[in-house]
C-alpha positions as CSV (number, residue, x, y, z in Angstrom):
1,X,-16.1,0.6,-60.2
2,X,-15.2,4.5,-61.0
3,X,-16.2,4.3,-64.8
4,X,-19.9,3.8,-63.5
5,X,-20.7,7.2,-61.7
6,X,-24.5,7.4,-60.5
7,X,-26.2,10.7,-62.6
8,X,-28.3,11.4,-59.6
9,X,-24.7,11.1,-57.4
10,X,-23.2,13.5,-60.5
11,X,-25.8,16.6,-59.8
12,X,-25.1,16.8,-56.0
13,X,-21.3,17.6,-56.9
14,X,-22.5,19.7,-59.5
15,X,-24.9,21.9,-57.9
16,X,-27.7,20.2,-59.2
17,X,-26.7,20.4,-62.6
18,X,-25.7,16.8,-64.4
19,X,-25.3,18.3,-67.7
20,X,-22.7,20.9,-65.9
21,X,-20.9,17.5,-64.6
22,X,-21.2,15.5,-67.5
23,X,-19.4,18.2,-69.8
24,X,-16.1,17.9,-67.1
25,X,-16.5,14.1,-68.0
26,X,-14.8,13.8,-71.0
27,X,-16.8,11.5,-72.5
28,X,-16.0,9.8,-75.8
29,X,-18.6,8.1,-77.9
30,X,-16.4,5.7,-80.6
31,X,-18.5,4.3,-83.1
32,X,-16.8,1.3,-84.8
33,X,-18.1,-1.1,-87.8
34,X,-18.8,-4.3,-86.1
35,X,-15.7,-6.8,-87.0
36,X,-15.5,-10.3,-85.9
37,X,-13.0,-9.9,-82.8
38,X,-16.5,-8.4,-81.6
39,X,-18.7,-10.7,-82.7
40,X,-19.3,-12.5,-78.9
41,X,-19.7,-9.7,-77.2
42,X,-22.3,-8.1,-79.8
43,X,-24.1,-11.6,-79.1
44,X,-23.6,-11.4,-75.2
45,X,-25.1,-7.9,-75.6
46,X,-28.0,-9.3,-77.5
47,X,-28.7,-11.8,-75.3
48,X,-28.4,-10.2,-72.2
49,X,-29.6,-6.7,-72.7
50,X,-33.8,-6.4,-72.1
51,X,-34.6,-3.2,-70.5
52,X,-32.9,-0.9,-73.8
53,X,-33.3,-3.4,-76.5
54,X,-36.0,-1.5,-78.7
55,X,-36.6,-4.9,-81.0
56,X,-36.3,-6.8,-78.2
57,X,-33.6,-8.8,-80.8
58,X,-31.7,-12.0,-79.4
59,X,-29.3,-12.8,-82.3
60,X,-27.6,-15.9,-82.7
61,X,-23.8,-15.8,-82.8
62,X,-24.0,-16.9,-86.9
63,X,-26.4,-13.8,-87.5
64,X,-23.7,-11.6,-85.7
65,X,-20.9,-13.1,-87.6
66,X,-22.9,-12.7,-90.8
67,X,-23.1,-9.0,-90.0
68,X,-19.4,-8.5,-89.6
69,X,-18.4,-9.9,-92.7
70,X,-20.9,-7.7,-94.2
71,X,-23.5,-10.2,-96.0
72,X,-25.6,-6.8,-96.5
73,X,-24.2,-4.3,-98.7
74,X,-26.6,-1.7,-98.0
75,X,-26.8,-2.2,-93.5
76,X,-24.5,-0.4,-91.7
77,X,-23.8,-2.3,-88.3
78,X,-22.1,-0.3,-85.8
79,X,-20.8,-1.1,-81.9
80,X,-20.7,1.4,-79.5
81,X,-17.7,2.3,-77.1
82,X,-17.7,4.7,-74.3
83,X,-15.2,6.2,-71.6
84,X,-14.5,9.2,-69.6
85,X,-12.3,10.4,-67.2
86,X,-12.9,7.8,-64.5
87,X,-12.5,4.7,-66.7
88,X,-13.6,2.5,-69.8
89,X,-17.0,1.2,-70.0
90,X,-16.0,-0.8,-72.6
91,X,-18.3,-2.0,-76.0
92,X,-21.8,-0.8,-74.7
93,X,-24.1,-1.0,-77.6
94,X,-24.6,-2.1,-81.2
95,X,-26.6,-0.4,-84.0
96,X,-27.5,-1.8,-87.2
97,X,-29.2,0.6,-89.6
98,X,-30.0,1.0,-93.1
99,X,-29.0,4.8,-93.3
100,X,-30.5,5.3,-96.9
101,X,-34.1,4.2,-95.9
102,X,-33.7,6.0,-92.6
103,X,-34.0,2.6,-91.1
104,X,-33.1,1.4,-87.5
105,X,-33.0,-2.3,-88.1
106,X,-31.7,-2.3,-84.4
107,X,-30.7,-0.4,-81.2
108,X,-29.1,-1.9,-77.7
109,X,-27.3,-0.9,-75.5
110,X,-26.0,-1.4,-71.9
111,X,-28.1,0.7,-69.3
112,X,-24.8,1.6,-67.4
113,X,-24.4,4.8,-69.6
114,X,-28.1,5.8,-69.8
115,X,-29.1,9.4,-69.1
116,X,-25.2,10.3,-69.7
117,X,-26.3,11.9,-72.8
118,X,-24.7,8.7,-74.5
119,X,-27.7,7.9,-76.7
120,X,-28.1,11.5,-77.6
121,X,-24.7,12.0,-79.2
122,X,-25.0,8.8,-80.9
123,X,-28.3,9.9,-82.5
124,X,-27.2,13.3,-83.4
125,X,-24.5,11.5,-85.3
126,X,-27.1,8.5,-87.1
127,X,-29.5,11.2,-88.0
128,X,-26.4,13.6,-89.4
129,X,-25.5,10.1,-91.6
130,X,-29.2,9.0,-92.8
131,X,-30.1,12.9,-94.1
132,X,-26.4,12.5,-95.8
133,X,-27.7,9.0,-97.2
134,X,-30.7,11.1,-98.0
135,X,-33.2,10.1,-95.7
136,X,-35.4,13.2,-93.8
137,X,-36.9,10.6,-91.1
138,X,-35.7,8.2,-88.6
139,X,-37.6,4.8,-88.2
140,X,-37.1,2.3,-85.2
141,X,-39.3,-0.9,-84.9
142,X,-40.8,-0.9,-81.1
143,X,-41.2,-4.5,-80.1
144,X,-43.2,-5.4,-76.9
145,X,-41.3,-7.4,-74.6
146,X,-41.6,-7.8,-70.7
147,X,-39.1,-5.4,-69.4
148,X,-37.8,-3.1,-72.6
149,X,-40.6,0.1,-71.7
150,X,-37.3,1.9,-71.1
151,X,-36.1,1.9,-74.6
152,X,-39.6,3.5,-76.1
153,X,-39.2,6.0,-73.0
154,X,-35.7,6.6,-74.0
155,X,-36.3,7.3,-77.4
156,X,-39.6,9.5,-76.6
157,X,-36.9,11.6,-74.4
158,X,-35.1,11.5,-77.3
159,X,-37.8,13.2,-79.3
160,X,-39.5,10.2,-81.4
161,X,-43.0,9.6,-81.6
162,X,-44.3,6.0,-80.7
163,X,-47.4,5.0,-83.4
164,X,-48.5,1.7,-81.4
165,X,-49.9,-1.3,-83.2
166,X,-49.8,-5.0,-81.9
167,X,-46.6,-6.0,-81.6
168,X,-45.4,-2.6,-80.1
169,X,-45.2,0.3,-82.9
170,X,-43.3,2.4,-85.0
171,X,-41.1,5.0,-83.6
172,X,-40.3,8.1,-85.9
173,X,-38.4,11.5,-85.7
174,X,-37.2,14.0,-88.3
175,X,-33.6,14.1,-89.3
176,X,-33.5,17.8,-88.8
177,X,-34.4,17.9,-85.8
178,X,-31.5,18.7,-83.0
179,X,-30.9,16.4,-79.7
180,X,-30.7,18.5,-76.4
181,X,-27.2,17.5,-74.6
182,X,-25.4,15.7,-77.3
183,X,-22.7,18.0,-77.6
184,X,-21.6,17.0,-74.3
185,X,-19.9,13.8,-75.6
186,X,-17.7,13.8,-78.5
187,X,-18.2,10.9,-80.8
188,X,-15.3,9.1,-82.7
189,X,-16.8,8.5,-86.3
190,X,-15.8,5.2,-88.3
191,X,-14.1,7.2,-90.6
192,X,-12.1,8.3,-88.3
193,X,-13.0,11.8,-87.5
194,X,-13.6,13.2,-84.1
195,X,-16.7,15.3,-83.2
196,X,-19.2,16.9,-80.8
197,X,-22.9,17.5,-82.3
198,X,-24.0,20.3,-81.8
199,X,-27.0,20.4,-79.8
């Protein structure tokens, strides 16, 4: 499959440099309200994805349904699409958030774009949205689960700080702060407007 292109294959043809690669790509981050034609696949998502699910969540397909016809006013719930110049990747991820609190209720994604600087332009964008909404923090809830280490790693890259308790911990990070990389990808808005963070 050409849409999945190895990062560690990427830096060989760009002289060691991914980020140098990556910004040839053309990759477009679109950011979509979740709506039932999407419901199953949120659910599959849910279901299926371990190593980057920070909640370790596995929704039932009512729950999903409930969040596309909006049963909470004040959650935003948000898929995530991705594609470049070699192909489509398809609907990759879901976020549900309450952007007001600063709140990420919940965060998955497929590992097949990881470390394409993916997650980086779609946090530049939530954290530009939740200091809008009026929030100066982001929270995530860190769940402890068997194989999701790689989401607290990811997010730590990502410049959040893990406080552990229990269960797992809370993982926090200014809205101010920028995100290394995330103008590389241009993300597609729900309002329609196309952008690349700045970084």
């Amino acid at each position: 499959d050409t849409a999945r292109v190895n990062v560690s294959v990427i830096a060989q043809t760009a002289g060691g440099d991914p980020d140098a690669f990556l910004r040839g790509c053309n990759l477009v981050l679109t950011l979509e309200r979740l709506a039932a034609p999407d419901v199953e696949r949120v659910y599959e998502l849910s279901q299926r994805t371990n190593q980057l699910n920070v909640a370790a969540t596995r929704y039932e397909r009512d729950q999903v349904a409930a969040m596309a016809a909006g049963a909470d006013v004040d959650e935003l719930c948000l898929t995530l699409r991705c594609a470049d110049r070699f192909g489509d990747y398809g609907l990759i991820g879901f976020m549900r958030a309450r952007p007001s609190e600063g709140r990420i209720v919940d965060f998955f994604m497929s590992c097949r774009v990881q470390r394409k600087r993916v997650e980086a332009a779609f946090f530049a964008w939530l954290a530009g949205a939740m200091a809008q909404a009026g929030a100066r923090q982001m929270t995530a809830r860190y769940t402890t689960a068997a194989r999701n280490a790689p989401a607290v790693e990811m997010f730590e890259d990502l410049g959040f700080t893990l406080t552990r308790d229990a269960d797992g911990g809370w993982l926090t990070r200014s809205t101010d702060a920028p995100f290394a990389g995330s103008d590389i990808v241009t993300v597609s808005a729900p309002d329609g407007s196309a952008k690349a963070e700045a970084a």
